[in-house]
N, C-alpha and C positions, 0 to 999 in steps of 0.2 A: 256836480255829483260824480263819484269817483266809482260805482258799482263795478268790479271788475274790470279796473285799469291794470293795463300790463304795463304800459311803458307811455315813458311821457318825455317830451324835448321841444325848444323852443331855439329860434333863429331870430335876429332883427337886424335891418338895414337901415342905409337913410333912405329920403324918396326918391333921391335921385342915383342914386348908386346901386352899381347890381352886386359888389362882393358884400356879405352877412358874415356875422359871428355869432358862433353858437353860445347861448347864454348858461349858467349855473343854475340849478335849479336844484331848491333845497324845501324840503318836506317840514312846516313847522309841525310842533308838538300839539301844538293843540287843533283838537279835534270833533266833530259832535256826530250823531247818528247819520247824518246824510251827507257832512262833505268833509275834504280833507284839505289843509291849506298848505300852498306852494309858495315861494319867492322865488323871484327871476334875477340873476343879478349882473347886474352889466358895467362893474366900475374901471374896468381898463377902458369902456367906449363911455364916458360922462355925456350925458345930452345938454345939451346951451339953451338959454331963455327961449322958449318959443320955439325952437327944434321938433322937427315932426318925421318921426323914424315907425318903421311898417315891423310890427311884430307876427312870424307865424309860430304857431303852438301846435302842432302835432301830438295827438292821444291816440293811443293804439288799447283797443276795449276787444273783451270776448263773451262770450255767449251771450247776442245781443237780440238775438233771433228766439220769441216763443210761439210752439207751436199751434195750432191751432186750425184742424183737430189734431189731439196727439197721436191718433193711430190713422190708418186710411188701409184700402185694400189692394192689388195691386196694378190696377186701373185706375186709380183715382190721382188726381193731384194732391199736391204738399201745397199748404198754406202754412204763414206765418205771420207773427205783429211784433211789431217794433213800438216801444216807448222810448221818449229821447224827450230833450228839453227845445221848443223853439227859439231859445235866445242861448248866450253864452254867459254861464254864471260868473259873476267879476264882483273881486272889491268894486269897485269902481260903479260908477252912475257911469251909462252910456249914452250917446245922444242920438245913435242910429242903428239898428242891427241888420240884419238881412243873413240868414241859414239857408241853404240848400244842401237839401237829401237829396242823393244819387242813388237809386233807386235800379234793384239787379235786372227789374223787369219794366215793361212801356208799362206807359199810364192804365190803359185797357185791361191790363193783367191785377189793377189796384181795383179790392173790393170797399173799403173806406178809409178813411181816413179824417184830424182833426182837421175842420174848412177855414177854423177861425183865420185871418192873416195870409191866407195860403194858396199858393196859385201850384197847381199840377199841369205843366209840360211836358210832355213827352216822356222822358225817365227821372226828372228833375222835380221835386217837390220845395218850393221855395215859400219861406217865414219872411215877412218883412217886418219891422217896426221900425218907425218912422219919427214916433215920441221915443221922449229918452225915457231909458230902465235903469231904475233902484237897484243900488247893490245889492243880490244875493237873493235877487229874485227869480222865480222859478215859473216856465211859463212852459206847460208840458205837451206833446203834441202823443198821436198814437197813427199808427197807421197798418192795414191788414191788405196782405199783397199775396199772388200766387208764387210759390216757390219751386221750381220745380230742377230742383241741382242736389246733390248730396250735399250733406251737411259733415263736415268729416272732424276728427281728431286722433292723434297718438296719444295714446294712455300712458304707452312707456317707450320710452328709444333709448336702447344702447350700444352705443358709437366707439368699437374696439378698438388700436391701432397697437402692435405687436413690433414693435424696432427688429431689427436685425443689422447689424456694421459691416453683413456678408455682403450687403447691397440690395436688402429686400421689405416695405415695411407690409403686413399684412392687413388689411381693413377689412372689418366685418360688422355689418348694421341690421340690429337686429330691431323691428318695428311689430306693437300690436295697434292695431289701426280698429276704429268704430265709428261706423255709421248713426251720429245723433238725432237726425232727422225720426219724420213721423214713422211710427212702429208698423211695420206688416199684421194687417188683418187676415186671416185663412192663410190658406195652402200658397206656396210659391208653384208656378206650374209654366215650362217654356212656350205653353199655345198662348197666354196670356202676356210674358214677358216681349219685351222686343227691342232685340240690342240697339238701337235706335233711338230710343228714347221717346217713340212717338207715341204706342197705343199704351204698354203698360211700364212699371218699372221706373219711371222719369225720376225718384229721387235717391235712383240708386249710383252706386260708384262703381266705374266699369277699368278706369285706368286710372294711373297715374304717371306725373313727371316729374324726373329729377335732376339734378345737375352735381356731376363729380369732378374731382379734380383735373385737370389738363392731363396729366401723365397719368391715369389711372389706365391699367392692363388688367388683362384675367378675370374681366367679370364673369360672376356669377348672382343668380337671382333663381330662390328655392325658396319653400315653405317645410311644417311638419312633414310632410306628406314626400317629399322631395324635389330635383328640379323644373323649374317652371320656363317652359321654353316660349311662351306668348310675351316677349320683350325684344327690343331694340335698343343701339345706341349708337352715336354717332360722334365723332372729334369737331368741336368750331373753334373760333380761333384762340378763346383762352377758358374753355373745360369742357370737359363732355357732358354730351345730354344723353337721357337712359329715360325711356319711355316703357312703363309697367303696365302689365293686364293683370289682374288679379285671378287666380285661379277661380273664382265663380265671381257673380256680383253682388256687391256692397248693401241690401238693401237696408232702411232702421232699423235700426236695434240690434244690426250686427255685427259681429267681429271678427278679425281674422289676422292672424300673426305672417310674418315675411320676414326675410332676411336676403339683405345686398352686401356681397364682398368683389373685391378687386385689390390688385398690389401695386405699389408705388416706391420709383427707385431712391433709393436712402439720400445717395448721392445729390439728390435736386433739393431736399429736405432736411438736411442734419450740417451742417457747418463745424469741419469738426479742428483744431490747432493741436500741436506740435505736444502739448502737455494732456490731451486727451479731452479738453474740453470741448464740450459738443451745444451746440443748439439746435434745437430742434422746433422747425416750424410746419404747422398742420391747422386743418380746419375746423374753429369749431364749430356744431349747430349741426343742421340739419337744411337741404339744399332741395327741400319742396314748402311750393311757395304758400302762404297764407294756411297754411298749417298748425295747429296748434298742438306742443308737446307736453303734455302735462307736466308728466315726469322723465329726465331726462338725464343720461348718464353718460361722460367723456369719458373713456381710459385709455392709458397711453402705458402697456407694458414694456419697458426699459431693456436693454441687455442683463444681460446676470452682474454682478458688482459694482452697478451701477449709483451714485449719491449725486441725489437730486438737489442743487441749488436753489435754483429761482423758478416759478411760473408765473407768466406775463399772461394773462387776460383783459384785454381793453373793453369793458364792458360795466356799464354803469348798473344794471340788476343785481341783485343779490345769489350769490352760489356759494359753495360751500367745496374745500380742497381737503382731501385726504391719503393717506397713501396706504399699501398694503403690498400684500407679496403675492405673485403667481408662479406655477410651478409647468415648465414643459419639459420638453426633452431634454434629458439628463441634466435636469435642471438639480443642483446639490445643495443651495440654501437659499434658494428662491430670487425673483427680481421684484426688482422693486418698480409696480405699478402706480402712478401717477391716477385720481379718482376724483373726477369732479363734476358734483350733480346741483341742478338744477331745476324750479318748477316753471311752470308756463313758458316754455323757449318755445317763439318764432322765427319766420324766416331772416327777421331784421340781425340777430345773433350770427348769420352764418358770416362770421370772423374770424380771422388769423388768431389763432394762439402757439406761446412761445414757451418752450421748455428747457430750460440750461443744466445739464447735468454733464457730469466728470465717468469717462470710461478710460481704463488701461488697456489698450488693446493688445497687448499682452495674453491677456483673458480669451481672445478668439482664437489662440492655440489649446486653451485647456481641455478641450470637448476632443478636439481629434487624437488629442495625445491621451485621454481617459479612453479613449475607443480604441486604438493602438494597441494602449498598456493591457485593456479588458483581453483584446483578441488575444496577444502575446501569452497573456496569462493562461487561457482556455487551452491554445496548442501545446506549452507546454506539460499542462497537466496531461492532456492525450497522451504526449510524447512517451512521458514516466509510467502512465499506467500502460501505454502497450509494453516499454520495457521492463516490467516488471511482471507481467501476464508471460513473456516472450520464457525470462529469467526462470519461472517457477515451470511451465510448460518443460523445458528443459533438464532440469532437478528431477523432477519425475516421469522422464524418458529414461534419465539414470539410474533412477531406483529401480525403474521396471525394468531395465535392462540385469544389471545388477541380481535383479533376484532370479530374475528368469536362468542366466547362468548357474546361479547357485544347484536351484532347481535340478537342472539338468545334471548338474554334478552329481550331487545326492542320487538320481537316479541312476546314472554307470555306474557309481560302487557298492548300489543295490543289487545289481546286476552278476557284478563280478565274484560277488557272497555269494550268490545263490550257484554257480557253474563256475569253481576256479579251474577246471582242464580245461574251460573251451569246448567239449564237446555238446554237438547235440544228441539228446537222449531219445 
């Protein structure tokens, strides 16, 4: 049964050999309400009469946990039940099976469970069958356990990366994160909670961890609200760990948005030859574990004149490649951003992805000579209007001077009218 399978891959070996090859695995068409059919195919390794070679099958499933009850208050514990199948569905007739559930919590912490076939040890819930099973039979188990951890998800992550050929690329991760576990009943209150996990709160989310690149500088980690200084991080020997507090805690049914940046030197990341060809390698996914991204967004904004070649993604899911334009500082016909989204990405994604695009670096002169040419142009215009404020200021010191003489003119041979002897009368 394929109820919300994310991902599926299979290995096989001989019995006495430890190197394996990963096998082909191809989805046929036909289909019916409960299961989906697969083929494994291994003809570069042919098996001989009678050859007995060890197959693992790896399924990676989500939302497998219901709750039960849905809400609780905030002293209560989180319960949950699990439905699964006690044998493994096959073409094939089996002649033996044996299932073990590992289970988050000890036996003790288990409120029931199906007993058919079934032995509970410790954290181990173990299916035996003994006779052999019919293909494509279904032999169903349930089991109801205390849960007491968050239940977590990203709804959306978008995972920025901003180039620059100065030497600088900019990263910024932008996460809404929600608590799926059971729903808070009343009032949240700190005499009740206890960062501890021990009296109330127990299915709440209090931190998180991540893991960034080896060369990653300049973290920061902020919400709406702004920065959030309850974080650490630390360099090991090939990336860094960054350990997150969430500005309050996670309880069900709630949500809450965050955002991580740091920069990283071009130089260790971009491979660039003599004709301007560049590759560019960077991380895709998301680098918190057992995570699940719903919705998930790569961008990778380019220099400005930048034509994008090739993108290399080694990755068997399905996603979708677009591109588009963004616009920054003196940005003049925009760059070309590189966009690629994806649904259900976990931690198994977090993989190298390769970007080959052509830049002129030529182009990294244009911005300082457009700021140059701006300024030049700015002084000069000053220059001309003070000399021309200077020029007209002057013109009419002359006129006023000019008439002021006249003036005075006019007035002595008003004067000399009026008293031609010169005496006074």
């Amino acid at each position: 049964m394929t109820k919300n399978l994310l991902h599926l891959e299979a290995k096989m070996t001989a019995m006495e050999e430890e190197t394996s090859i990963n096998l082909k695995i191809h989805r046929q068409q036909k289909t019916d309400q409960d299961f989906h059919f697969y083929d494994f195919t291994f003809r570069s390794e042919p098996m001989n009469y009678e050859e007995e070679r060890l197959i693992v099958i790896t399924e990676y499933y989500s939302n497998q946990f219901d709750l039960l009850p849905k809400k609780i208050a905030l002293i209560e514990d989180q319960f949950v039940t699990v439905d699964n199948t006690q044998n493994l569905i096959s073409f094939y007739e089996t002649q033996q099976q044996r299932t073990k559930i590992k289970l988050p919590v000890s036996k003790n912490k288990v409120l029931t469970y199906t007993q058919e076939n079934a032995i509970l040890d410790k954290d181990r819930l173990i299916y035996t069958h003994n006779e052999p099973v019919e293909p494509f039979r279904v032999i169903p188990f349930k089991t109801h356990f205390e849960c007491n951890f968050s239940l977590v998800i990203f709804n959306s992550v978008e995972k920025i990366h901003e180039v620059s050929h100065w030497g600088n690329i900019a990263v910024e991760e932008k996460y809404q994160i929600e608590n799926i576990g059971a729903k808070l009943v009343g009032e949240f209150g700190r005499v009740d909670y206890d960062d501890n996990a021990v009296k109330g709160g127990r299915n709440a989310l209090r931190s998180l961890s991540t893991v960034l690149p080896l060369r990653a500088n300049n973290l920061w980690y902020r919400d709406e609200i702004g920065n959030i200084s309850s974080s650490k991080a630390f360099r090991d020997w090939d990336d860094v760990k960054m350990d997150l507090e969430l500005r309050f805690p996670l309880l069900g049914g709630w949500k809450s948005n965050f955002m991580i940046g740091y920069s990283l030197p071009t130089k260790f990341h971009a491979d660039v030859d003599d004709e301007g060809n560049t590759k560019l390698n960077l991380t895709y996914g998301i680098g918190f574990d057992d995570i699940l991204a719903k919705n998930y967004t790569f961008k990778i904004i380019l220099p400005e004149h930048s034509t994008v070649s090739k993108v290399t993604l080694p990755i068997e899911a399905s996603y979708k490649v677009t591109y588009e334009k963004s616009f920054s500082f003196l940005d003049l016909f925009g760059r070309t951003t590189v966009v690629i989204t994806m649904n259900n990405l976990f931690d198994i994604h977090h993989i190298p992805v390769e970007i080959e695009y052509n830049f002129n670096s030529a182009w990294l002169l244009f911005k300082p000579f457009l700021l140059v040419g701006f300024f030049a142009l700015v002084f000069m215009v000053l220059i001309v209007y003070n000399r021309i404020e200077i020029s007209l200021n002057s013109e009419e010191k002359s006129m006023l001077s000019t008439s002021n003489s006249e003036s005075s003119g006019s007035a002595d041979n008003s004067n000399s009218t009026r008293n031609p002897t010169g005496r006074k009368e």
